[in-house]
C-alpha positions as CSV (number, residue, x, y, z in Angstrom):
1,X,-47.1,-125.7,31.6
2,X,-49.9,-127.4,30.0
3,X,-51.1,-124.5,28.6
4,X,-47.7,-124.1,27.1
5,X,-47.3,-127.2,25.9
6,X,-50.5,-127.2,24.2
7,X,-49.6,-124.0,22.3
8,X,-46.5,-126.0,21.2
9,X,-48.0,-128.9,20.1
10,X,-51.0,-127.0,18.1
11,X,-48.2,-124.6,16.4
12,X,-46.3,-128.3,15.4
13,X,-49.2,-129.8,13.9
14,X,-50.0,-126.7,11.8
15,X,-46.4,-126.3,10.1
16,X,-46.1,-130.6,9.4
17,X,-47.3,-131.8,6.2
18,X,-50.6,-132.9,6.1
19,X,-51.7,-136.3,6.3
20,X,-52.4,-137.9,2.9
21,X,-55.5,-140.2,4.5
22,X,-57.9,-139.6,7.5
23,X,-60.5,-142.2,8.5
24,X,-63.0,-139.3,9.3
25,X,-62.9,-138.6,5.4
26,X,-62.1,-141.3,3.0
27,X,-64.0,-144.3,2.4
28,X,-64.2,-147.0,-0.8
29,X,-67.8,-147.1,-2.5
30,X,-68.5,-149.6,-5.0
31,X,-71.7,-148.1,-7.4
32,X,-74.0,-151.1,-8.0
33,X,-76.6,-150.2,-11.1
34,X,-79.5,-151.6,-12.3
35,X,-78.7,-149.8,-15.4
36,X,-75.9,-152.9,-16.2
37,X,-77.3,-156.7,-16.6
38,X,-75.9,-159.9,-17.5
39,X,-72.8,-161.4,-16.4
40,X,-69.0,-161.4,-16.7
41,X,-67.0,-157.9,-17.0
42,X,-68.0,-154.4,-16.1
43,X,-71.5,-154.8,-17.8
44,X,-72.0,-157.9,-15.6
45,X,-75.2,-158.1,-13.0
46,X,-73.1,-157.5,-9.6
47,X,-69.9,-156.3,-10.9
48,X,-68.9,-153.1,-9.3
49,X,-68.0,-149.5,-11.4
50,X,-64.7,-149.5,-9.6
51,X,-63.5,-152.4,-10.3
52,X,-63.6,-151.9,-13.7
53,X,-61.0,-148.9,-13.4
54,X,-57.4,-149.4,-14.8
55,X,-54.7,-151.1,-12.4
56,X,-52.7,-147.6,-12.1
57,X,-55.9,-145.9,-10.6
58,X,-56.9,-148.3,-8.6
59,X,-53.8,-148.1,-6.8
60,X,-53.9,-144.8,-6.6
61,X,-57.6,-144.7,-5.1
62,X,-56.0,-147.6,-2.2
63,X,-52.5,-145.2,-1.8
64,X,-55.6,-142.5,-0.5
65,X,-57.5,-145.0,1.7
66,X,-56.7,-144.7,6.2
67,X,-54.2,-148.1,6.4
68,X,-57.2,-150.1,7.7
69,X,-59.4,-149.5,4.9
70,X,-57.1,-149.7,2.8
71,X,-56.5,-153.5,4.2
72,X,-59.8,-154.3,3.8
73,X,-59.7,-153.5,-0.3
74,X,-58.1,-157.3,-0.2
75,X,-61.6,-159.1,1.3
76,X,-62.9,-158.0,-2.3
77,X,-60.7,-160.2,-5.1
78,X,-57.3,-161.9,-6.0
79,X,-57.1,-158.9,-8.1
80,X,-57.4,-156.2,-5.2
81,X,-55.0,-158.6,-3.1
82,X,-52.6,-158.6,-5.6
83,X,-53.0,-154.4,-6.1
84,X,-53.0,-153.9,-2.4
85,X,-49.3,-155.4,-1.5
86,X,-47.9,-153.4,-4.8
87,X,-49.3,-150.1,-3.9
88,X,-47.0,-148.0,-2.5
89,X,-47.8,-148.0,1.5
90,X,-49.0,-144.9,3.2
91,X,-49.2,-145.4,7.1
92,X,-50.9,-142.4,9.5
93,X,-50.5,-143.5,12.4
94,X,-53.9,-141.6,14.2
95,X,-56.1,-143.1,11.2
96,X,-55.4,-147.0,14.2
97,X,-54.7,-145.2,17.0
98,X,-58.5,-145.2,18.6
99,X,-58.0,-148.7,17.9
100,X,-56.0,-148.9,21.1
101,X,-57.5,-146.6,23.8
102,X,-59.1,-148.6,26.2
103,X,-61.4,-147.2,29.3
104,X,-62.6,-144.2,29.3
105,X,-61.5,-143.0,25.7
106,X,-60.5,-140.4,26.7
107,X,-56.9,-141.2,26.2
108,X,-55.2,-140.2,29.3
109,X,-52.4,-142.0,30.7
110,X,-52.6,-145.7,31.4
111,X,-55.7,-145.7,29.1
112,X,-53.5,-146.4,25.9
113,X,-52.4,-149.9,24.8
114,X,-48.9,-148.4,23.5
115,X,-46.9,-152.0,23.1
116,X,-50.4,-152.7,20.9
117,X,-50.1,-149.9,19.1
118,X,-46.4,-150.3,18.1
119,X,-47.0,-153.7,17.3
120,X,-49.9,-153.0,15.0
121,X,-47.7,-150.2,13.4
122,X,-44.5,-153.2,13.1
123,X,-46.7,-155.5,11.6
124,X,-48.3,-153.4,8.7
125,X,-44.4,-151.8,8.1
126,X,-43.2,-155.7,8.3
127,X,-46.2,-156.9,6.0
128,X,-45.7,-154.7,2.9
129,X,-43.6,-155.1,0.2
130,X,-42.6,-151.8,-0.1
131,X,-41.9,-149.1,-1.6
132,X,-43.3,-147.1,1.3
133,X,-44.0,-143.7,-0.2
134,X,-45.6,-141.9,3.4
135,X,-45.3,-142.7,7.0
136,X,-46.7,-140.2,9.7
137,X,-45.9,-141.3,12.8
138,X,-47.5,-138.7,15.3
139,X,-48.6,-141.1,18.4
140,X,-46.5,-143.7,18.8
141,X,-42.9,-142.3,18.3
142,X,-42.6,-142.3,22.2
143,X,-43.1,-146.0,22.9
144,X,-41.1,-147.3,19.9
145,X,-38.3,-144.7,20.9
146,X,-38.1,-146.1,25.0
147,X,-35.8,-148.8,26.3
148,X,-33.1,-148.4,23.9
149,X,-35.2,-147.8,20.7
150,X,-35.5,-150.9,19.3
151,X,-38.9,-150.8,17.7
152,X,-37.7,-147.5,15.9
153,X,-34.3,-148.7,15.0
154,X,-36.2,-151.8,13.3
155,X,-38.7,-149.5,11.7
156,X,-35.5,-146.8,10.4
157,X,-34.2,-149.9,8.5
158,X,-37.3,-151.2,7.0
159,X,-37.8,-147.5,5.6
160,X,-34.3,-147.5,4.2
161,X,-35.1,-150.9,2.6
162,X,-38.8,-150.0,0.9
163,X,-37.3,-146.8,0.0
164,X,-39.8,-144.1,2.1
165,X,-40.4,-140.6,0.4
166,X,-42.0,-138.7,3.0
167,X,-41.4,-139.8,6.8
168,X,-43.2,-137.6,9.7
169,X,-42.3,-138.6,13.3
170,X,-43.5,-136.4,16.4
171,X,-43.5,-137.3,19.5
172,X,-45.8,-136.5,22.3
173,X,-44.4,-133.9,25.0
174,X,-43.0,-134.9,28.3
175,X,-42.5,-138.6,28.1
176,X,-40.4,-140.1,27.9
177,X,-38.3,-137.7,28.9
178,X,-35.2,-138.6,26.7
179,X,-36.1,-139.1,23.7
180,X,-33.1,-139.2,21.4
181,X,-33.1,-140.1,17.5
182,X,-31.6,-143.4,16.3
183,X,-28.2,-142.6,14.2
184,X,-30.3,-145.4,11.7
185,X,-32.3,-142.1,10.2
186,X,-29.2,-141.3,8.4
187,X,-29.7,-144.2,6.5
188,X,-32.7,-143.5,5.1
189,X,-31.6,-142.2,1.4
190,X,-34.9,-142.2,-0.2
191,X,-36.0,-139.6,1.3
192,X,-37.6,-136.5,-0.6
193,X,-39.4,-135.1,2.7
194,X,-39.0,-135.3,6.3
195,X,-39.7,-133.6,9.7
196,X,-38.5,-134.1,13.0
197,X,-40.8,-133.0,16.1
198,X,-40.0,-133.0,20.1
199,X,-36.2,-135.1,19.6
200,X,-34.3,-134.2,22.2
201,X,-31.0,-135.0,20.2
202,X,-30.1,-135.7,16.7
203,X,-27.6,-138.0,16.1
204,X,-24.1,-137.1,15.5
205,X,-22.7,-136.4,11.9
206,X,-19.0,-136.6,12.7
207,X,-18.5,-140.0,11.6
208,X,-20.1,-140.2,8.2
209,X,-17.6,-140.4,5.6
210,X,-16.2,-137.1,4.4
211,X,-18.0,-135.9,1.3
212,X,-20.5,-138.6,1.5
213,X,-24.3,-137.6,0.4
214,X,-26.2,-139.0,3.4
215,X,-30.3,-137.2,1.9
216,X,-29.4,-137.4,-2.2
217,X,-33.0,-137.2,-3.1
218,X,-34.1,-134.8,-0.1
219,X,-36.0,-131.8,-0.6
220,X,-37.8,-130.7,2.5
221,X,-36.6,-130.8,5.7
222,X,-38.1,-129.7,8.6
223,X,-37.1,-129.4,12.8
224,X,-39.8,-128.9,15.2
225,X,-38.6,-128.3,18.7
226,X,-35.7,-130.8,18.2
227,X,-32.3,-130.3,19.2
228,X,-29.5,-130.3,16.2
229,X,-26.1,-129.2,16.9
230,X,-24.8,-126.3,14.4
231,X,-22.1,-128.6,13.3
232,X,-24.4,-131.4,12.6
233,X,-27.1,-129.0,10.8
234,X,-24.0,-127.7,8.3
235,X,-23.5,-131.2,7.6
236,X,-26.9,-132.4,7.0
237,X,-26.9,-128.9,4.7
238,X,-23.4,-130.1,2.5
239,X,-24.9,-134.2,2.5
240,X,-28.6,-132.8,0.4
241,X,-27.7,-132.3,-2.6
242,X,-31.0,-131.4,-3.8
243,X,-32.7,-129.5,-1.2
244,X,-34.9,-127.2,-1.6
245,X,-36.8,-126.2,1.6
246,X,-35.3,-125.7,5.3
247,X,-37.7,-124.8,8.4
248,X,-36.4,-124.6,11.6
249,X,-39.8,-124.4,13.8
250,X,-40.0,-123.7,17.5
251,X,-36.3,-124.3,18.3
252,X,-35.4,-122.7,21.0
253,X,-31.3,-121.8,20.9
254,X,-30.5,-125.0,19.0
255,X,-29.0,-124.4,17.0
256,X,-27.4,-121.7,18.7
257,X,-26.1,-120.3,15.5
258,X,-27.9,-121.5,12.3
259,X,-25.1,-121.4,9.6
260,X,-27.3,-121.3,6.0
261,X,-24.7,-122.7,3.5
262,X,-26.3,-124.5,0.3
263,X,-26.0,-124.9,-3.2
264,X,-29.5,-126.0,-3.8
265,X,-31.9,-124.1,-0.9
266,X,-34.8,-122.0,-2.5
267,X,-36.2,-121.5,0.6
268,X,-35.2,-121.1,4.5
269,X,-38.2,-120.2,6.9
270,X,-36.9,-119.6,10.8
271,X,-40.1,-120.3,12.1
272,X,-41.2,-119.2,16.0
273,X,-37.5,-120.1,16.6
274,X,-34.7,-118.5,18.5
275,X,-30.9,-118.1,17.9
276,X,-28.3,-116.4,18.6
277,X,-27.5,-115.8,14.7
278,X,-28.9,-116.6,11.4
279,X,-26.2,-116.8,9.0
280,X,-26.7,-116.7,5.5
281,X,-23.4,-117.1,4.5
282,X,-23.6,-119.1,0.8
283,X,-26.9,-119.6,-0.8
284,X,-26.8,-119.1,-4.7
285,X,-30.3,-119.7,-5.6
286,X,-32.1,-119.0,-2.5
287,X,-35.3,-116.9,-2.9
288,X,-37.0,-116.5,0.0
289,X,-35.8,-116.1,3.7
290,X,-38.9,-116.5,5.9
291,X,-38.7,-115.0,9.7
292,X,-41.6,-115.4,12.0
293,X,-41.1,-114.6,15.8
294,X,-44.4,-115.1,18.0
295,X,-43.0,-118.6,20.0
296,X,-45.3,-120.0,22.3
297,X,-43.5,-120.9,26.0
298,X,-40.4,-118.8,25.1
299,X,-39.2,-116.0,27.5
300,X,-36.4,-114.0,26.7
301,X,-35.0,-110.6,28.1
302,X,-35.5,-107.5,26.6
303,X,-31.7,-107.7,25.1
304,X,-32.4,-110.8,23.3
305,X,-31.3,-109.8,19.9
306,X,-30.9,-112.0,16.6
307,X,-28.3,-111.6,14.4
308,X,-29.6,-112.0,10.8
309,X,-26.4,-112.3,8.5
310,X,-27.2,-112.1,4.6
311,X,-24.1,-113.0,2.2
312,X,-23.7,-114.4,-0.6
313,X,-27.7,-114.6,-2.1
314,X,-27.9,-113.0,-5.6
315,X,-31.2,-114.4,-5.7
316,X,-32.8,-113.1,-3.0
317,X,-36.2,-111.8,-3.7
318,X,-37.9,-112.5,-0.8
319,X,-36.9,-111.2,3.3
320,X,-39.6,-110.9,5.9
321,X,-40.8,-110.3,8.5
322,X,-37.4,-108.5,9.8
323,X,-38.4,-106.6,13.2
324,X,-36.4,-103.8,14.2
325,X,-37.1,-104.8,17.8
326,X,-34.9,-108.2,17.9
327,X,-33.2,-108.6,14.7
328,X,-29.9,-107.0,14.1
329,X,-28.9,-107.0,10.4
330,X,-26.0,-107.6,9.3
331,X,-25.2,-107.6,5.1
332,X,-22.1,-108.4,3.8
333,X,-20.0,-107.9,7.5
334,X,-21.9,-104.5,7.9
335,X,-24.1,-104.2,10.9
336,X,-26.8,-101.9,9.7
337,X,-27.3,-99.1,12.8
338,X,-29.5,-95.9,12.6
339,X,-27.6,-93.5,10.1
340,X,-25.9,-96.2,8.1
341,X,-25.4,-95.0,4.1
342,X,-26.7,-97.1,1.3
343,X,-23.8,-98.7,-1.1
344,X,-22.8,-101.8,-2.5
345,X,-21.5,-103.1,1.0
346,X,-24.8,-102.4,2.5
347,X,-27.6,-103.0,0.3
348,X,-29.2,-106.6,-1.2
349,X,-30.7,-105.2,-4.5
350,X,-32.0,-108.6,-5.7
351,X,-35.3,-108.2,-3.0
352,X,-38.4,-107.2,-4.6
353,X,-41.0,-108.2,-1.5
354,X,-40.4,-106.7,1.5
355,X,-42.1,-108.0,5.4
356,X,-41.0,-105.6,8.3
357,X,-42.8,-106.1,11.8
358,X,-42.7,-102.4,13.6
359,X,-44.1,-101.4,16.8
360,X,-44.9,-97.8,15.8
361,X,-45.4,-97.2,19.8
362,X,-41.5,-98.1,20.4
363,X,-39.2,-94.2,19.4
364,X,-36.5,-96.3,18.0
365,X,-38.3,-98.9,16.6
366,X,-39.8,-96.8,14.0
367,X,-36.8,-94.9,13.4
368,X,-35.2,-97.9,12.4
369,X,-37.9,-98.2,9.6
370,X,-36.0,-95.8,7.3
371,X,-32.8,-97.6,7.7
372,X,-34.2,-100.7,6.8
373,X,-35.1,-99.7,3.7
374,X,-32.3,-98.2,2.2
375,X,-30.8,-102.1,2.4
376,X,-33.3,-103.3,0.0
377,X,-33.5,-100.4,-2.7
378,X,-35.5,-102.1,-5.2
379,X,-38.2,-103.6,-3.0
380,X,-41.7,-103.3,-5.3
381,X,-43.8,-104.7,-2.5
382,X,-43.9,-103.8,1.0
383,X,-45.6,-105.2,3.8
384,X,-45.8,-103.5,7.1
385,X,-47.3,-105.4,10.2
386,X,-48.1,-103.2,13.1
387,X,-47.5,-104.4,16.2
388,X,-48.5,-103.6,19.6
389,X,-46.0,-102.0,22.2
390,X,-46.3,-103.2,26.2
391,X,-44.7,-99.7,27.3
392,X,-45.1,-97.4,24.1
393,X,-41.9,-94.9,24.6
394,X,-43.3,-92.6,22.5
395,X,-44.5,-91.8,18.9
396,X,-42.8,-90.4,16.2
397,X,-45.4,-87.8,14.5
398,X,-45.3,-86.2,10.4
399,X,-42.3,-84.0,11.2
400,X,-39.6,-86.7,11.6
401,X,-41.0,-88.6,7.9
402,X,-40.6,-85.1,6.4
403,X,-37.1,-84.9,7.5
404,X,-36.1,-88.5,6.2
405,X,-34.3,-88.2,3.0
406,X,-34.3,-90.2,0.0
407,X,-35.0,-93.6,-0.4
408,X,-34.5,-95.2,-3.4
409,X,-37.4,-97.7,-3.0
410,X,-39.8,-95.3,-2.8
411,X,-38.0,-92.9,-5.4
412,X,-38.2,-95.3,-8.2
413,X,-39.4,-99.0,-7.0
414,X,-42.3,-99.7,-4.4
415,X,-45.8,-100.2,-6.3
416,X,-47.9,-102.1,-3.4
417,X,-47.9,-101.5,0.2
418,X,-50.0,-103.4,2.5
419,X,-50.0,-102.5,6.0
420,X,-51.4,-105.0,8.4
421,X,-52.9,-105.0,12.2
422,X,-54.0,-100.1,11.9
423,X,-55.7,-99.0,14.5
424,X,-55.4,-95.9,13.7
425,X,-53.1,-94.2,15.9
426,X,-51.2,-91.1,14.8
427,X,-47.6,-92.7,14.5
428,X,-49.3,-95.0,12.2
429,X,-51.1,-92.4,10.3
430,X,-47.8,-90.5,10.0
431,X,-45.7,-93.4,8.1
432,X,-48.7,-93.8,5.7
433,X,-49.0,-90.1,4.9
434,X,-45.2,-90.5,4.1
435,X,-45.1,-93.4,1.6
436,X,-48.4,-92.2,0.1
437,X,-46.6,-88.9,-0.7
438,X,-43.1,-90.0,-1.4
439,X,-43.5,-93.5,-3.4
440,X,-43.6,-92.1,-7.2
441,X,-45.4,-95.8,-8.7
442,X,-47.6,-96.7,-6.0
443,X,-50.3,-98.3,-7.6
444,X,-52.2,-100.0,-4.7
445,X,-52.0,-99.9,-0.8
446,X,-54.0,-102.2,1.0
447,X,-54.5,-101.0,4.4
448,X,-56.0,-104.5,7.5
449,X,-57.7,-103.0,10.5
450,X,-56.6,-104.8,13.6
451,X,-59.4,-106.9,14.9
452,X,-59.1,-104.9,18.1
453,X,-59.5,-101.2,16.3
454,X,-62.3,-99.3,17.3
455,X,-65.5,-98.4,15.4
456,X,-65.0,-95.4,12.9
457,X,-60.8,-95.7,12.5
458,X,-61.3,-96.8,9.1
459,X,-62.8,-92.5,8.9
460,X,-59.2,-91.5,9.7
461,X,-57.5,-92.9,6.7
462,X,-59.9,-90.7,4.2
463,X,-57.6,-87.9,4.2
464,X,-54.5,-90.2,2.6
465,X,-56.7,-90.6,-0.4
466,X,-56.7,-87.1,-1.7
467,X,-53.5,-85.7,-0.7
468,X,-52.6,-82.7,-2.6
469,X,-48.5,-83.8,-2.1
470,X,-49.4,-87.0,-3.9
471,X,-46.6,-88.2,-5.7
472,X,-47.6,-90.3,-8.1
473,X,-50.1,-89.1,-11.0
474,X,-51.2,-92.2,-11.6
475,X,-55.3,-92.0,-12.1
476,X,-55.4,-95.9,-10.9
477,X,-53.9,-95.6,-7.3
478,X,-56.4,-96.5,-5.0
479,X,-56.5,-97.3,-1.2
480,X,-58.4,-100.7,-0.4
481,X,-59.2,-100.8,3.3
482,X,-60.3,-104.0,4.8
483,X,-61.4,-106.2,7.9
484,X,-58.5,-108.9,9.1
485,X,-58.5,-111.5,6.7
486,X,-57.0,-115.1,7.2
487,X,-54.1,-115.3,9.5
488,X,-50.8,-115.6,8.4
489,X,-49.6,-118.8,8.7
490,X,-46.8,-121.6,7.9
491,X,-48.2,-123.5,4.8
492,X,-48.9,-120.3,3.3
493,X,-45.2,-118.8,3.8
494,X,-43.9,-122.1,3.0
495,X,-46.1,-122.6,-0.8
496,X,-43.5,-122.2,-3.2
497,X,-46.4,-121.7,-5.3
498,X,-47.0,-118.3,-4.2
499,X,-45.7,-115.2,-5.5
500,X,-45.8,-113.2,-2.2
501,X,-45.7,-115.5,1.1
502,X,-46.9,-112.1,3.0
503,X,-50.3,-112.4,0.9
504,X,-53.4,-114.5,3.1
């Protein structure tokens, strides 16, 4: 269980937002010179560079500072007094916690002065003026959250009062054992980010007024391992008028069924999480639906299937990784089986970057490929991640690509294909010999070896270069094979920013 919980807690801290401030690497440094002399002002003897900066950016330079040094900047002048309680407050919690480990420092139970801690964390909350633009909470959630809550459910209404942007709280695995989420986080209206890790409930929606905007200014929202009722996640979906980003990360059947219906959403990522269904039912400007399955701790039978339901999304450009092996897709109230026809009921032609996750080892698996891609006719970029089979039930060779028929991707669209995690084996070889001859504009395909392959399988993929059934004339198609590169992760497939989230 450790083990597991460790993996749990790693894959959480990589998929939160960043803390804005570490004590390991900022620090304030005044630069004396001999070059200035005299007194008075910035050319004064003894009167420091920084201090000569505008007001605006030297509140910016304290908004960067760990908390305690950031207290500190008041030692130096009225002026820095005065510019520390109007800056903004940003509070990471770890940047005090060593503060508080007592013993061996190791931090093990009983070696942790938690009520010290949380009232250190109350005091700097209760001693600023506000506005508090960041608070990550990562260490202390569990304390404030036992006997009733009452240190969180003061803290929930001073951030509603100094108008917090961004509010991170985690709490640490195990204990307490209940750890439920005051119904005071509704509250909280200036929020423009927030995510929520290891809450064993959220709090119930039913009784907000109807129509009522409880996140106005909410962009990103993120669950980690918490526990949100499907009714309560539609809600918190029709109360953001403005969001943009939605990551459901390590939840494990809860939401059972994850009901996508948004005005606003760009982006949805269902991140090492289980459900019974995704449903994107209504989602107008949403561009990318993000689907990652490797969970840490999770067992599920081999009939664990999820239902991934695409409606209404004209502006879908972006779908991966969809994996033949668990998710059943469903678009527009067809299931897609083997043999289903491409039409209008059955396709999404707004997709242009493709992610599919095939275990070329697995007969059915791979004959599932072709039907995929008849859904999304006009994909231009293609990603393939190979994926290792437990008890391969056999490989599909040449002859079965040769006697797949048209696909209008191929035909008329796909100019990239990367394929991810070869080792060379001849299933593999086969599917790659069959885009190489059959996609008419490919332009590039980028092929990763697996950092298990063996020596010399790069040799094997020679013969793809100068096939005489080549499709495409083009003189610049070229194959580009290279060594694993940096592993995929959540803050790439979550960067906006990006054209393709499949690219690391």
């Amino acid at each position: 269980m450790a083990a597991t919980m460790d993996g749990i807690m790693k894959a959480i801290f990589s998929c939160i937002p960043a803390a804005p401030s570490s004590a390991a690497d900022s620090c304030l440094s005044a630069d004396f010179s001999s070059n200035f002399s005299g007194g008075g002002g910035c050319g004064g003897g003894g009167e420091d560079r920084i201090s000569c900066l505008p007001d605006a950016l030297l509140s910016n330079i304290v908004s960067r500072l760990p908390v305690k040094d950031a207290a500190r900047t008041a030692a130096i002048s009225p002026r820095w007094r005065r510019l520390r309680s109007s800056t903004p407050l940003v509070l990471v919690d770890v940047d005090i916690f060593h503060d508080y480990v007592v013993g061996d420092g190791h931090g093990h139970d009983g070696l942790i002065d938690w009520r010290g801690l949380t009232s250190a964390v109350s005091r700097i909350l209760s001693g600023h003026q506000g506005p508090f633009r960041t608070i990550h909470l990562t260490t202390v959630c569990n304390y404030a959250a036992a006997r009733g809550g009452s240190a969180l459910v003061r803290w929930l209404h001073l951030f509603a009062a100094k108008a917090v942007e961004e509010l991170v709280l985690v709490n640490f695995p195990m204990w307490p054992l209940d750890n439920t989420l005051p119904a005071e986080l509704l509250r909280v209206a200036s929020l423009r980010r927030l995510y929520l890790g290891l809450w064993d409930e959220f709090p119930d929606t039913d009784h907000l007024p109807r129509g009522a905007h409880v996140f106005p200014h909410l962009l990103e929202l993120g669950f980690c391992r918490t526990d949100i009722k499907d009714k309560d996640l539609d809600s918190l979906l029709q109360r953001s008028p403005v969001l943009e980003k939605l990551a459901l990360i390590l939840n494990y059947a809860t939401p059972r069924n994850v009901r996508v219906r948004s005005r606003s959403l760009r982006c949805v990522l269902f991140w090492m999480s289980i459900a019974d269904a995704l449903d994107v039912a209504v989602a107008p400007r949403l561009e990318r639906l993000i689907l990652w399955n490797d969970c840490p701790g999770a067992c599920f039978d081999k009939s664990y299937r999820t239902r991934v339901k695409i409606g209404n999304t004209p502006a879908l450009k972006v779908l991966g990784y969809l994996e033949p092996s668990i998710h059943v897709l469903e678009i527009r109230n067809t299931v897609i089986e083997f043999g289903t026809k491409a039409s209008h009921t059955t396709t999404v032609t707004s997709v242009k970057i493709l992610g599919l996750r095939v275990r070329f080892g697995m007969h059915r698996e791979t004959k599932a490929l072709p039907t995929f891609l008849r859904c999304f006719p006009k994909v231009e970029t293609l990603h393939i991640m190979s994926a290792e089979a437990d008890e391969p039930t056999g490989k599909l060779n040449f002859k079965f690509w040769q006697d797949v028929g048209p696909l209008q991707c191929l035909q008329s669209h796909i100019k990239k294909v990367v394929f991810k995690n070869f080792r060379g084996y001849r299933s593999e070889l086969a599917f790659l010999r069959f885009v190489v001859e059959r996609a008419q504009l490919l332009q590039n395909m980028v092929i990763v070896l697996a950092d298990d392959s063996k020596e010399g399988v790069a040799e094997k993929l020679k013969p793809l270069a100068c096939s005489t059934k080549r499709a495409s004339r083009d003189p610049k198609f070229m194959i580009l094979v290279r060594k694993g590169g940096s592993p995929w992760s959540f803050r790439v497939a979550s960067d906006l920013s990006k054209t393709d989230p499949f690219d690391c």
